[in-house]
mmCIF file as gemmi writes it, N, C-alpha and C atoms, coordinates in Angstrom:
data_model
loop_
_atom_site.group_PDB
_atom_site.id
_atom_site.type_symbol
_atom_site.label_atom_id
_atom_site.label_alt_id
_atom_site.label_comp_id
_atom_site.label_asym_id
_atom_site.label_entity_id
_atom_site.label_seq_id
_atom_site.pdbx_PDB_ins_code
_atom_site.Cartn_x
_atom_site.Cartn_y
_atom_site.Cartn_z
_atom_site.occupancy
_atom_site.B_iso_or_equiv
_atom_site.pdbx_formal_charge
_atom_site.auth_seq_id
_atom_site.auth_asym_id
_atom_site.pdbx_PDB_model_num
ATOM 1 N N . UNK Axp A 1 ? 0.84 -1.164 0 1 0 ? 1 A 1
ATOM 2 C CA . UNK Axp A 1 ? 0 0 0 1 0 ? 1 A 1
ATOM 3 C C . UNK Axp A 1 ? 0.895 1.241 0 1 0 ? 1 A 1
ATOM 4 N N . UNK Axp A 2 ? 0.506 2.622 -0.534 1 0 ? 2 A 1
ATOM 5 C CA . UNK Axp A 2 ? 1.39 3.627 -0.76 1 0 ? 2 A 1
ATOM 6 C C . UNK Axp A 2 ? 0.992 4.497 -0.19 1 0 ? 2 A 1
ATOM 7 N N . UNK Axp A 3 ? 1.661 5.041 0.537 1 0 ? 3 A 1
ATOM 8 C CA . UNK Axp A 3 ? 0.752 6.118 1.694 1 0 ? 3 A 1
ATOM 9 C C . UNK Axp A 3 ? 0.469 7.498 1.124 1 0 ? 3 A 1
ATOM 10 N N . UNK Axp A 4 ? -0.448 7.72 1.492 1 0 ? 4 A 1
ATOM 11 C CA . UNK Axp A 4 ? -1.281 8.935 1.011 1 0 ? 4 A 1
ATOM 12 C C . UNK Axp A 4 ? -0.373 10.592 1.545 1 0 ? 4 A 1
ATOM 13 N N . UNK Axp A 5 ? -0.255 10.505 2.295 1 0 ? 5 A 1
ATOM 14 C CA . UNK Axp A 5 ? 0.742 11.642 2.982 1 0 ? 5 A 1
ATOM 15 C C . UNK Axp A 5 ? 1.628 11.434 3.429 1 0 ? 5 A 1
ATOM 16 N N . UNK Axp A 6 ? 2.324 12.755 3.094 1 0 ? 6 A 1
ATOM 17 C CA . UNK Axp A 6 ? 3.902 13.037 3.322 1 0 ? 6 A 1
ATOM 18 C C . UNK Axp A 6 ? 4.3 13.205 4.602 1 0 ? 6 A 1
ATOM 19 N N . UNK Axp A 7 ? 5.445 13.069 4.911 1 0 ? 7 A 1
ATOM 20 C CA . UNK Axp A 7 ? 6.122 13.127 5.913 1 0 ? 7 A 1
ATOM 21 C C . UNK Axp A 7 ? 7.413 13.994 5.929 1 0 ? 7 A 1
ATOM 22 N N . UNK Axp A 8 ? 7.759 14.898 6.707 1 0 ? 8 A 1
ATOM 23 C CA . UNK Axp A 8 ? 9.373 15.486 6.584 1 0 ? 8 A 1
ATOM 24 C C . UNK Axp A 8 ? 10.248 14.569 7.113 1 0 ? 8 A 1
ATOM 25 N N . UNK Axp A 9 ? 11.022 14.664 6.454 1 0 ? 9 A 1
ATOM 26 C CA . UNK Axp A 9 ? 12.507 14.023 7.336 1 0 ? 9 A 1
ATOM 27 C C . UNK Axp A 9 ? 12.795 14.527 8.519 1 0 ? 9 A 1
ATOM 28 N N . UNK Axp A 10 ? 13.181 13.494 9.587 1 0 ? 10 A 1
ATOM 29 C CA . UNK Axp A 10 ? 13.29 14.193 10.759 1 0 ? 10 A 1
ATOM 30 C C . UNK Axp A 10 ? 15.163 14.987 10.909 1 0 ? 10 A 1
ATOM 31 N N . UNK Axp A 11 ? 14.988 16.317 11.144 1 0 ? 11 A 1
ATOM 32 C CA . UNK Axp A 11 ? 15.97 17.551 11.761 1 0 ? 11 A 1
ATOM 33 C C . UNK Axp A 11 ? 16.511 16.447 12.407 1 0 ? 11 A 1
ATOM 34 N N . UNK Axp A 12 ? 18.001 17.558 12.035 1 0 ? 12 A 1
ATOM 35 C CA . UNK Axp A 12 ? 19.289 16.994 13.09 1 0 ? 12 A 1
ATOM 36 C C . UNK Axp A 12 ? 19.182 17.796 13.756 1 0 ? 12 A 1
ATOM 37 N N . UNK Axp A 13 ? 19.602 17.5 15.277 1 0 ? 13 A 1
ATOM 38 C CA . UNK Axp A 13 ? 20.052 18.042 16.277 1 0 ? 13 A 1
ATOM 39 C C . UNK Axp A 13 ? 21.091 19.157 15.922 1 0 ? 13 A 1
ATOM 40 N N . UNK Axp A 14 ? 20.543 20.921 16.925 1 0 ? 14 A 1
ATOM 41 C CA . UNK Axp A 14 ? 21.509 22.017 16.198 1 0 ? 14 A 1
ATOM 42 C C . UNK Axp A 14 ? 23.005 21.237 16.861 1 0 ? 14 A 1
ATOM 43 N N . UNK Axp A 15 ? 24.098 21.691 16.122 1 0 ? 15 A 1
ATOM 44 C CA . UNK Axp A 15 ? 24.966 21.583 16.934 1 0 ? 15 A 1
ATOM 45 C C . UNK Axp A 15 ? 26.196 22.554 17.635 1 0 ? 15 A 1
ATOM 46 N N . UNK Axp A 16 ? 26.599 21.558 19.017 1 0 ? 16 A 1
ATOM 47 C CA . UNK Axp A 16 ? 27.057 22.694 19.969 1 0 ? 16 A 1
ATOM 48 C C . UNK Axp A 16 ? 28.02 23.491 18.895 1 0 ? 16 A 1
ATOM 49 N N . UNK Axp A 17 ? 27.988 24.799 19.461 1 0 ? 17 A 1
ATOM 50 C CA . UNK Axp A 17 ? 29.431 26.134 18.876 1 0 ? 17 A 1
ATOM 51 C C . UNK Axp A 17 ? 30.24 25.464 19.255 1 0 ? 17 A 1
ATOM 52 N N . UNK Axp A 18 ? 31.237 25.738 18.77 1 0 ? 18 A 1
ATOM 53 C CA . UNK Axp A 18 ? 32.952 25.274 18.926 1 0 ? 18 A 1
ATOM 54 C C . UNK Axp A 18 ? 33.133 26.334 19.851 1 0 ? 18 A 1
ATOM 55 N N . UNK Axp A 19 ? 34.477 25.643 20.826 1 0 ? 19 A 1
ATOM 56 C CA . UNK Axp A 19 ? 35.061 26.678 21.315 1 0 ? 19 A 1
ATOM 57 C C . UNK Axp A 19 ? 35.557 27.712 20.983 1 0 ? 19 A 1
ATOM 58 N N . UNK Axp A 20 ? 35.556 28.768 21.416 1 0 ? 20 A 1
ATOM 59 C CA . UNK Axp A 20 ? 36.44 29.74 20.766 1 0 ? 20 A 1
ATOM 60 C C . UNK Axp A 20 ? 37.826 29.509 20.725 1 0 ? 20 A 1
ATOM 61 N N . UNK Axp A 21 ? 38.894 29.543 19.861 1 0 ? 21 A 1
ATOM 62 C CA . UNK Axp A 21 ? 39.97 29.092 19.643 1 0 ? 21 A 1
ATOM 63 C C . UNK Axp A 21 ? 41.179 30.277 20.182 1 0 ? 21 A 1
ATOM 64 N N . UNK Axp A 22 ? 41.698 29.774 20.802 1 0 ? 22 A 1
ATOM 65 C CA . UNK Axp A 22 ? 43.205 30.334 21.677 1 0 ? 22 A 1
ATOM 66 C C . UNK Axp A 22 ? 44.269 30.292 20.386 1 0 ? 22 A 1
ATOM 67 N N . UNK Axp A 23 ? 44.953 31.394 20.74 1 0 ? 23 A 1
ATOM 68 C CA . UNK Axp A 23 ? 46.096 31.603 19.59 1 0 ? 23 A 1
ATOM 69 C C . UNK Axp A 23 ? 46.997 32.689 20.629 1 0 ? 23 A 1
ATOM 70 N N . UNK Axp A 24 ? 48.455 32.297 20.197 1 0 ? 24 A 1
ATOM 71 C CA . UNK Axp A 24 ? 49.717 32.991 21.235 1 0 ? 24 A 1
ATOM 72 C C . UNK Axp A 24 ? 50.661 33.708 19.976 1 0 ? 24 A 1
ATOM 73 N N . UNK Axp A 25 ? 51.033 34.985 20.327 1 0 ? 25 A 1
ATOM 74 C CA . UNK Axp A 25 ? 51.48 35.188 19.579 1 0 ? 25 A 1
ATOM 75 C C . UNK Axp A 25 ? 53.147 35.644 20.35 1 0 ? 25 A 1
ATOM 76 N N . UNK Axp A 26 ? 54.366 35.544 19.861 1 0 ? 26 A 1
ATOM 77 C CA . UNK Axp A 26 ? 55.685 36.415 20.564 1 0 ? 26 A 1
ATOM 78 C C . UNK Axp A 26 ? 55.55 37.641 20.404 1 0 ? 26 A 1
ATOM 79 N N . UNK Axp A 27 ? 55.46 38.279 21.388 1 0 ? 27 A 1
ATOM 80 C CA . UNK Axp A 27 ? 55.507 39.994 21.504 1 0 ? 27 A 1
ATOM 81 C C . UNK Axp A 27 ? 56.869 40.245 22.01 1 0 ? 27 A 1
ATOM 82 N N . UNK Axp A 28 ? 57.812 39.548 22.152 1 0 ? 28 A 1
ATOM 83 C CA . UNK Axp A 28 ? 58.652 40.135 23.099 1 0 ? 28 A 1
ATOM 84 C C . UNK Axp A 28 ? 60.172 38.836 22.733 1 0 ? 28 A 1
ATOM 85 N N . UNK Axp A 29 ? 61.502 39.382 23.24 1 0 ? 29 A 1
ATOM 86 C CA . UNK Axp A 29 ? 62.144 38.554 23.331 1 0 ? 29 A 1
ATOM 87 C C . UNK Axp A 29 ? 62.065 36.886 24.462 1 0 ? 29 A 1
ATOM 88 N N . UNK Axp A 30 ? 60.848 37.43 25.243 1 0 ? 30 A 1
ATOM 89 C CA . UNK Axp A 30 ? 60.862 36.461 26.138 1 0 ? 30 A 1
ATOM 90 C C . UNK Axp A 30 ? 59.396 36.57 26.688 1 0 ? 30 A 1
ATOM 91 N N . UNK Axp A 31 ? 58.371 36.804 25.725 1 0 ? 31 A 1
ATOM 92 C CA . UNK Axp A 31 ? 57.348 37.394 26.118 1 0 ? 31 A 1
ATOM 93 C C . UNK Axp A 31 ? 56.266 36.253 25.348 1 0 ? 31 A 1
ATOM 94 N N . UNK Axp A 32 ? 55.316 35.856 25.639 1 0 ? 32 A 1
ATOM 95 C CA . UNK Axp A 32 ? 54.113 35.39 24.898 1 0 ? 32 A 1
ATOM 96 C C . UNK Axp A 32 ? 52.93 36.51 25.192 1 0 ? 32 A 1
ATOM 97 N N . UNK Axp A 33 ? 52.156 36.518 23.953 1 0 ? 33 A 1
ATOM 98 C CA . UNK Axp A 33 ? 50.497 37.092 24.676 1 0 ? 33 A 1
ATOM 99 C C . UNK Axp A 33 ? 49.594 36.094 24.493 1 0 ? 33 A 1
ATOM 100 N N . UNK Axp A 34 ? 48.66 35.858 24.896 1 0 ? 34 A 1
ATOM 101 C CA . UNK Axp A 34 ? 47.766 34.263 24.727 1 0 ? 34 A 1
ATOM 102 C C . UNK Axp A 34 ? 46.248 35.207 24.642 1 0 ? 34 A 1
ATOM 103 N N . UNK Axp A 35 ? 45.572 35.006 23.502 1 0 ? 35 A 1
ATOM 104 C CA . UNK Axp A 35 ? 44.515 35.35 23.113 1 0 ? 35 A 1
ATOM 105 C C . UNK Axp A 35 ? 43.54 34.237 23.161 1 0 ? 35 A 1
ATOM 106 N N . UNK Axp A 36 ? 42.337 35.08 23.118 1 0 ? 36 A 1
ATOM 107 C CA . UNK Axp A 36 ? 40.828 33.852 23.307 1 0 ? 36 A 1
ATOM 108 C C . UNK Axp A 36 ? 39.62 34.408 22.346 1 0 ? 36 A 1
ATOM 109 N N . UNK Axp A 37 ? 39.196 33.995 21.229 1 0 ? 37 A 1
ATOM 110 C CA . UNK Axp A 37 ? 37.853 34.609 21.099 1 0 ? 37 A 1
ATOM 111 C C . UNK Axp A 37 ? 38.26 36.289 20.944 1 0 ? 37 A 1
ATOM 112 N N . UNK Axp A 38 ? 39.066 36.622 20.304 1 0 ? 38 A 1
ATOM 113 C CA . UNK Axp A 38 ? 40.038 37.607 19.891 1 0 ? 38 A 1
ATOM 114 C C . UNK Axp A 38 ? 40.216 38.554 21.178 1 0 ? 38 A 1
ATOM 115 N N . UNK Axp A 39 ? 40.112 38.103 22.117 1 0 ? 39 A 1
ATOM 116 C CA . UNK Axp A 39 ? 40.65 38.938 23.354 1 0 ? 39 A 1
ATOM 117 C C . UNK Axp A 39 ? 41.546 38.259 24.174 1 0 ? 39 A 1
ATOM 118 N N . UNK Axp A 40 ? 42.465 39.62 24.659 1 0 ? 40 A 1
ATOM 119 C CA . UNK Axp A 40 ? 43.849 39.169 25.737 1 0 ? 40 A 1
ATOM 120 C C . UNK Axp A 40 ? 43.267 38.434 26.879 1 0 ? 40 A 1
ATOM 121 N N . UNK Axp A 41 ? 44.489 36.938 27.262 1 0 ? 41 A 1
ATOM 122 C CA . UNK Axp A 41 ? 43.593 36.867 28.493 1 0 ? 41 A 1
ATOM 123 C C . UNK Axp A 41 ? 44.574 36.62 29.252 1 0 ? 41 A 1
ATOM 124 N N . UNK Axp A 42 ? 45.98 36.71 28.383 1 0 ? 42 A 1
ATOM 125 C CA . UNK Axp A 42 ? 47.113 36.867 29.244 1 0 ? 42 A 1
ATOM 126 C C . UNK Axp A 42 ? 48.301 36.677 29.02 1 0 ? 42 A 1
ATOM 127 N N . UNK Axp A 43 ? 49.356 36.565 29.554 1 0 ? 43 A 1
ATOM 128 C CA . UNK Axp A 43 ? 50.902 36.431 29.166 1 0 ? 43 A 1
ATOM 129 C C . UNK Axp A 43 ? 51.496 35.203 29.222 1 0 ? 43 A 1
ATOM 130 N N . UNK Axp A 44 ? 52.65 34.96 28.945 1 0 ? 44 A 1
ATOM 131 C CA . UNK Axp A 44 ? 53.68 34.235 29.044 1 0 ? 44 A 1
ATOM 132 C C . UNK Axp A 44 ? 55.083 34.603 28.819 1 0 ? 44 A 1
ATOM 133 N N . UNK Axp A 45 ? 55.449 34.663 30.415 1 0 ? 45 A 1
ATOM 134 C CA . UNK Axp A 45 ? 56.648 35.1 29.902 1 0 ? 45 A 1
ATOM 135 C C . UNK Axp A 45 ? 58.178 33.621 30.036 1 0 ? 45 A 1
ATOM 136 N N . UNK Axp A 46 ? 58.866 33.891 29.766 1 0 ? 46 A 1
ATOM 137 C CA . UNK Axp A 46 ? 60.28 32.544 29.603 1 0 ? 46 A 1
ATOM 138 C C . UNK Axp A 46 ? 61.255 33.464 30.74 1 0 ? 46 A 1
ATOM 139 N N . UNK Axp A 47 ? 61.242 32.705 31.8 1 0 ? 47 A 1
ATOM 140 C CA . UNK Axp A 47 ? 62.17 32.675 32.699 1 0 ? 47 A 1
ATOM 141 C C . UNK Axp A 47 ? 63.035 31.442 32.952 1 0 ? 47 A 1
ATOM 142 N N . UNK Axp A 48 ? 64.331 31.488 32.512 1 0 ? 48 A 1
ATOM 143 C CA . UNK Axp A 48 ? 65.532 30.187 32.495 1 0 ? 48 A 1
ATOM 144 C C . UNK Axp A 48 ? 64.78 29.129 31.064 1 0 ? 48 A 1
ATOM 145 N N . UNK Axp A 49 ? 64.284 27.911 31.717 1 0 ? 49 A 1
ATOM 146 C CA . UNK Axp A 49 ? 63.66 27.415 31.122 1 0 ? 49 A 1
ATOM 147 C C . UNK Axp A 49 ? 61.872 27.115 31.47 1 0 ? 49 A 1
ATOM 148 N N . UNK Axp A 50 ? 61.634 27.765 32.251 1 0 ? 50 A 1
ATOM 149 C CA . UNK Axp A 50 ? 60.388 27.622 32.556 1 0 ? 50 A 1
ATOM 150 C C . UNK Axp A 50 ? 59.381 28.75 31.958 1 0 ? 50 A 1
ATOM 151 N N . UNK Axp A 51 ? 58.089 28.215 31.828 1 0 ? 51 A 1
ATOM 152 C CA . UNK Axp A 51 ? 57.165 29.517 31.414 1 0 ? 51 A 1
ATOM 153 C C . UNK Axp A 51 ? 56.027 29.75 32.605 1 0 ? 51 A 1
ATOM 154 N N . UNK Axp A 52 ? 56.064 31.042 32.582 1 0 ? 52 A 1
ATOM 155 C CA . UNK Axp A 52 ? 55.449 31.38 33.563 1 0 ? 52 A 1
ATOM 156 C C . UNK Axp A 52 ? 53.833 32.431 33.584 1 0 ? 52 A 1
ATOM 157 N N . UNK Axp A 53 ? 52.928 31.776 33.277 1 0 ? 53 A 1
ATOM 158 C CA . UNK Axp A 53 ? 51.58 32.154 33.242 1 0 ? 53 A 1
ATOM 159 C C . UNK Axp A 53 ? 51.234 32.958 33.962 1 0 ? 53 A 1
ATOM 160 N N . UNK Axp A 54 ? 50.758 34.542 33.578 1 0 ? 54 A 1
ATOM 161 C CA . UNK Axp A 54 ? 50.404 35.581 33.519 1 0 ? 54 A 1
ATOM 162 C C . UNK Axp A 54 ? 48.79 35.864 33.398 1 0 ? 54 A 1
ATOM 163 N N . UNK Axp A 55 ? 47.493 35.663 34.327 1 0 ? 55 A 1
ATOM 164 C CA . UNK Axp A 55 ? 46.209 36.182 33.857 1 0 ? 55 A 1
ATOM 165 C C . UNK Axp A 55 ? 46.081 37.484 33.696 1 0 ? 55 A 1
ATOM 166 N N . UNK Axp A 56 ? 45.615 37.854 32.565 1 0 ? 56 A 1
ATOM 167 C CA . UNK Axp A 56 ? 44.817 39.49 32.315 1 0 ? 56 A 1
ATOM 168 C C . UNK Axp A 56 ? 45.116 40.226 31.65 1 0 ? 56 A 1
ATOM 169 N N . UNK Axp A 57 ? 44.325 40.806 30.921 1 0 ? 57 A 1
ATOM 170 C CA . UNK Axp A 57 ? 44.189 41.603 29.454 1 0 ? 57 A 1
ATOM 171 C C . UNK Axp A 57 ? 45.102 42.796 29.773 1 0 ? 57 A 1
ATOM 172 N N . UNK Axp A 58 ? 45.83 43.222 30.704 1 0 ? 58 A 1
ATOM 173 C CA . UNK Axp A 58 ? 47.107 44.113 30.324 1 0 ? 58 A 1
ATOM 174 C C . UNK Axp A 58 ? 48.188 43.441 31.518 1 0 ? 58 A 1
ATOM 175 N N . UNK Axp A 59 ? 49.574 43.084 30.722 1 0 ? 59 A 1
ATOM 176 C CA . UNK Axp A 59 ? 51.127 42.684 31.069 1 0 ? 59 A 1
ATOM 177 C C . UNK Axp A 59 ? 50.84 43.645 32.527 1 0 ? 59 A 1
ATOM 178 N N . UNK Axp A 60 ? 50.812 44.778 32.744 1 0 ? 60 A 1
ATOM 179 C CA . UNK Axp A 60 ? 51.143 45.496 34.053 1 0 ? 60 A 1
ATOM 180 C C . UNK Axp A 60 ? 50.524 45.545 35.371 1 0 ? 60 A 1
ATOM 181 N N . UNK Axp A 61 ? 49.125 44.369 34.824 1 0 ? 61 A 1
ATOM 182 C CA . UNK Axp A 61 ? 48.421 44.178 35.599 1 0 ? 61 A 1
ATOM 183 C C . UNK Axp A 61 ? 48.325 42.737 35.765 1 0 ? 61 A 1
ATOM 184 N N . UNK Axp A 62 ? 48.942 42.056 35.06 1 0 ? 62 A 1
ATOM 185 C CA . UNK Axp A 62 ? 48.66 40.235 35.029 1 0 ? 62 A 1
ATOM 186 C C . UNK Axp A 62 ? 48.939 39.919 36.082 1 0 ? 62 A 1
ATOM 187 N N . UNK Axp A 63 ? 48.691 38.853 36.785 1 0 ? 63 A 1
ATOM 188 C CA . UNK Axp A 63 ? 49.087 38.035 37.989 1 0 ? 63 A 1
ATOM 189 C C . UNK Axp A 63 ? 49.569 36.623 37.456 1 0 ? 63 A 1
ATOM 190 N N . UNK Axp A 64 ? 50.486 35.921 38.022 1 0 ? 64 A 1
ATOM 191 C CA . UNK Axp A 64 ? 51.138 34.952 38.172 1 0 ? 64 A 1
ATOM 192 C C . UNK Axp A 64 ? 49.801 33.584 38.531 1 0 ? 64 A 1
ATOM 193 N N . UNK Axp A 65 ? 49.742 32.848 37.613 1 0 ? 65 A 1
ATOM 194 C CA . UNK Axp A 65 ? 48.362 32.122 38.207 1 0 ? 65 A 1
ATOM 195 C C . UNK Axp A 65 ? 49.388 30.224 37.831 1 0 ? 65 A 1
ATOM 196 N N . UNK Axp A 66 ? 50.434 30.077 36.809 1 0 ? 66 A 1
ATOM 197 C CA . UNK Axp A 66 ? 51.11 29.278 36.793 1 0 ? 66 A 1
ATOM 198 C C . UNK Axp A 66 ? 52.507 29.5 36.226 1 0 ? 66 A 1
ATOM 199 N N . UNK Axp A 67 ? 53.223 28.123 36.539 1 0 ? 67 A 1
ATOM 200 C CA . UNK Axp A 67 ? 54.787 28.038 36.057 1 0 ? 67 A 1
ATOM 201 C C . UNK Axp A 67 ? 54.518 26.345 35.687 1 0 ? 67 A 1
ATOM 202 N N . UNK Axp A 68 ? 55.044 26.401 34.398 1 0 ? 68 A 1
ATOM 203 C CA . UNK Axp A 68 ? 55.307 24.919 34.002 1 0 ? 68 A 1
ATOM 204 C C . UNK Axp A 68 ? 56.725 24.753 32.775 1 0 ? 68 A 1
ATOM 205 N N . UNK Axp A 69 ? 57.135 23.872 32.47 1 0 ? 69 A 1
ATOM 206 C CA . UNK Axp A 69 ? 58.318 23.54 31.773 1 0 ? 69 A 1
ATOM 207 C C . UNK Axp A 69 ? 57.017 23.184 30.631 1 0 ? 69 A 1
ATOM 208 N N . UNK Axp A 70 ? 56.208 23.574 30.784 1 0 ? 70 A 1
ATOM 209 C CA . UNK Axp A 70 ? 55.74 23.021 29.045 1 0 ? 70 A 1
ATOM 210 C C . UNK Axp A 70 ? 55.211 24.121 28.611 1 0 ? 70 A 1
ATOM 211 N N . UNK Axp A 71 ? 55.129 24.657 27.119 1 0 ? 71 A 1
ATOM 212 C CA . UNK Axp A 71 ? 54.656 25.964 27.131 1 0 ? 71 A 1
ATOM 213 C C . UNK Axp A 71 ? 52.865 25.63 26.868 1 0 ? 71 A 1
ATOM 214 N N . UNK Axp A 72 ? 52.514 24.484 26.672 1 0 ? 72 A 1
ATOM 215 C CA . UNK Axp A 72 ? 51.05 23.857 26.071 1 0 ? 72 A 1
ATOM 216 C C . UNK Axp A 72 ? 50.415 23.952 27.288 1 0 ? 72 A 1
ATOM 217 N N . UNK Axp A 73 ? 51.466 23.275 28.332 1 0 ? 73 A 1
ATOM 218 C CA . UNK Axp A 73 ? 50.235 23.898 30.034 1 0 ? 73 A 1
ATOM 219 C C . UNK Axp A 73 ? 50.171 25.073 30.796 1 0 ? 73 A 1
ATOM 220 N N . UNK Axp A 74 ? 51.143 25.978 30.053 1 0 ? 74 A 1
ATOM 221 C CA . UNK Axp A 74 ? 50.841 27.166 30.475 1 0 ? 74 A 1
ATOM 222 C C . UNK Axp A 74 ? 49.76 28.132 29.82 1 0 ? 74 A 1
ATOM 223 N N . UNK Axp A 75 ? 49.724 28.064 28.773 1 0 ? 75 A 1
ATOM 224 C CA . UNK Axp A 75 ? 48.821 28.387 27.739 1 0 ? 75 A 1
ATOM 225 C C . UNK Axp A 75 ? 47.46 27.815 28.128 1 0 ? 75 A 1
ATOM 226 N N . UNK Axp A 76 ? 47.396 26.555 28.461 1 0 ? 76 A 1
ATOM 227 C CA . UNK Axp A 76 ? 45.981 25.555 29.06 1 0 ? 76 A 1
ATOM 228 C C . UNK Axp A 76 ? 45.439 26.519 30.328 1 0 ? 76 A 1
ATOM 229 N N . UNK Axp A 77 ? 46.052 26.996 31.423 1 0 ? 77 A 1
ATOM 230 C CA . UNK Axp A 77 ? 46.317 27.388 32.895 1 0 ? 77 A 1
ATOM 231 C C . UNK Axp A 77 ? 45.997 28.746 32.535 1 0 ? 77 A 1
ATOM 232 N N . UNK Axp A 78 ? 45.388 29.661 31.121 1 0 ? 78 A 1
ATOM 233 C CA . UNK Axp A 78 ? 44.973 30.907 30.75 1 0 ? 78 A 1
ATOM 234 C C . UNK Axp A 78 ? 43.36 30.342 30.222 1 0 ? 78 A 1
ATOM 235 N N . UNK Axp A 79 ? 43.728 29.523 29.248 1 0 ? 79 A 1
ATOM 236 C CA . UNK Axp A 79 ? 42.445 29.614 28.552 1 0 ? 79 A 1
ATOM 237 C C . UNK Axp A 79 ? 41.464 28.805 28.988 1 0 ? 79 A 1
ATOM 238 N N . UNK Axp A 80 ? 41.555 27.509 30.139 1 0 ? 80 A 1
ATOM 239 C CA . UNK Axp A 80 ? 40.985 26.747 30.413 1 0 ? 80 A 1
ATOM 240 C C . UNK Axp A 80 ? 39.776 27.598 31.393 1 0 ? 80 A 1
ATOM 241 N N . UNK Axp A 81 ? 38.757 26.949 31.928 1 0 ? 81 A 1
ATOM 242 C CA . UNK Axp A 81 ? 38.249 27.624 33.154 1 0 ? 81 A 1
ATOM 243 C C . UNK Axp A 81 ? 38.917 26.708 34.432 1 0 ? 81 A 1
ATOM 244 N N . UNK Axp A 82 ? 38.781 26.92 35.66 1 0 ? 82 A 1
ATOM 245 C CA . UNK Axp A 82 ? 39.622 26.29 36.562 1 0 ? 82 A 1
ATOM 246 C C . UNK Axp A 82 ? 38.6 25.406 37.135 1 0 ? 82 A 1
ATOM 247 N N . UNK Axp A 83 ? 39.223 24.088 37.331 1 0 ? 83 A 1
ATOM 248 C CA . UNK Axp A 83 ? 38.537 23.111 37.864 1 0 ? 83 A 1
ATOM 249 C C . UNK Axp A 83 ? 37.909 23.695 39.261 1 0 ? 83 A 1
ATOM 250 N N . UNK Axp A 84 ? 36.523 22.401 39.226 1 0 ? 84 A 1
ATOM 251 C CA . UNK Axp A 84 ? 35.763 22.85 40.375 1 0 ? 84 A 1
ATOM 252 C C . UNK Axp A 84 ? 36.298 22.225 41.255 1 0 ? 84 A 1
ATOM 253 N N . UNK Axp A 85 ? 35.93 22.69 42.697 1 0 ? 85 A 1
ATOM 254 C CA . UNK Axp A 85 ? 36.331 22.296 44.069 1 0 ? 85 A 1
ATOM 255 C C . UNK Axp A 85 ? 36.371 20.863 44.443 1 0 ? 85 A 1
């Protein structure tokens, strides 16, 4: 038998936005800036061999929030949100 009425195809699910994507650029001989969603969200600067994570949209005001020997978890330790309690 051939059915008399139509049917729509059933919609996909919308899907989630992507994160906004982090990008670092060298400002400095020893300097990183670490961007988010085209805004500053903080520094990196190279002390010996370590990098040392900087929060906040201006260098003179950043605070020290990490230090790691990798520059990928310092960069993570800006753009991530901070684990819950």
């Amino acid at each position: 038998m051939v059915p008399t009425t139509s049917t729509s195809p059933p919609t996909a699910a919308p899907r989630a936005t992507a994160p906004p994507l982090e990008s670092i650029a060298l400002i400095g001989p020893t300097t990183y800036e670490v961007h988010r969603a085209d805004a500053v969200v903080g520094y990196i600067d190279i002390v010996g061999g370590v990098y040392v994570a900087l929060s906040g949209s201006r260098y003179d005001h950043a605070v020290e929030v990490r230090q790691s020997i990798v520059l990928d978890t310092a960069v993570a330790a800006l753009t991530q949100p901070p684990a819950a309690a």
